[in-house]
C-alpha positions as CSV (number, residue, x, y, z in Angstrom):
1,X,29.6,134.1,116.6
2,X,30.0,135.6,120.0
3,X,30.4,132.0,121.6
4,X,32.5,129.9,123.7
5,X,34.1,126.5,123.0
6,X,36.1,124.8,125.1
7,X,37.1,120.6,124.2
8,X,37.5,118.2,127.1
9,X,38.5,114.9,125.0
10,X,36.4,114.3,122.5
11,X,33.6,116.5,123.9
12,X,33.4,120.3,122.7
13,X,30.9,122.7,124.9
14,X,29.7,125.9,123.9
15,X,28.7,128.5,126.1
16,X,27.1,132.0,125.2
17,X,24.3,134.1,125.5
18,X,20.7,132.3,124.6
19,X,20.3,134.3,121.3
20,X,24.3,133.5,120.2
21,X,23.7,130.0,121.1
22,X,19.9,129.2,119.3
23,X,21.4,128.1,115.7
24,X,23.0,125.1,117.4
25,X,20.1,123.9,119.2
26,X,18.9,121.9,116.5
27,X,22.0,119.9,116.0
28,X,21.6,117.2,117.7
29,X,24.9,115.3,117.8
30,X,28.7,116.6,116.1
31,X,30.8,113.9,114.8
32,X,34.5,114.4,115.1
33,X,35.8,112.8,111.4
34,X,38.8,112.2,110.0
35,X,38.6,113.4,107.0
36,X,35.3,116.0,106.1
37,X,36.0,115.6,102.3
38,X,35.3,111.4,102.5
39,X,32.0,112.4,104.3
40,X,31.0,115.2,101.9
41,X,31.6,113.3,98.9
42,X,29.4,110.4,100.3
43,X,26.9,112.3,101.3
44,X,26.6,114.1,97.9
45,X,26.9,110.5,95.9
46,X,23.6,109.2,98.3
47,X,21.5,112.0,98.3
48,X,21.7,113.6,101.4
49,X,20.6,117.1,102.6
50,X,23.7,119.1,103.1
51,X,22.3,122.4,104.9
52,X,25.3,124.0,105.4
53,X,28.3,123.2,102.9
54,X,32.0,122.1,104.3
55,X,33.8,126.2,105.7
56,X,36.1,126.9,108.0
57,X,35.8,127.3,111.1
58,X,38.0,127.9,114.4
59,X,38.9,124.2,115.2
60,X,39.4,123.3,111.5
61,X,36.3,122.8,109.2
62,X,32.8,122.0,109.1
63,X,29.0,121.0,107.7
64,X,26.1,120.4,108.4
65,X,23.5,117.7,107.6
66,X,20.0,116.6,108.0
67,X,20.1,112.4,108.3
68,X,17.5,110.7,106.2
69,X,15.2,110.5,109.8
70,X,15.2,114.2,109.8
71,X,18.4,114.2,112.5
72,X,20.6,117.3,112.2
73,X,24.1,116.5,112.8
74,X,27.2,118.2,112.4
75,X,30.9,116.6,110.6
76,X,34.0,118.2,112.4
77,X,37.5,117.5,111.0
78,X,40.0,118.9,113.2
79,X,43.1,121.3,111.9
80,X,45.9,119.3,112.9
């Protein structure tokens, strides 16, 4: 993805080029969750948007979702 992340705590930053970093911009808050499965399944059971299914990713795995106020937020389940 030709980006940067670095975690301080429980804050991750990204750093990139403008173009690399434009599909995060509309995320508006990542939530750091125990386990990604729990939040999927509820999600799927209430009829939530899921834009972009659980995957893998470097730190572990995860989605993305659009809240029922049109919020974009991202589900991050560390790899332990």
């Amino acid at each position: 993805m030709n980006i940067e992340l670095a975690q301080i705590s429980s804050i991750l930053l990204l750093a990139g080029e403008e173009k690399d970093l434009e599909r995060f911009k509309s995320t508006k808050i990542t939530f750091l969750v125990d386990s990604l499965d729990d939040f999927y399944n509820y999600f799927l059971e209430n009829g939530i948007i899921i834009l972009e299914n659980p995957k893998e990713v470097p730190t572990g795995k995860n989605m993305r979702i659009q809240h029922p106020d049109g919020s974009i937020v991202e589900y991050v389940e560390h790899t332990r």
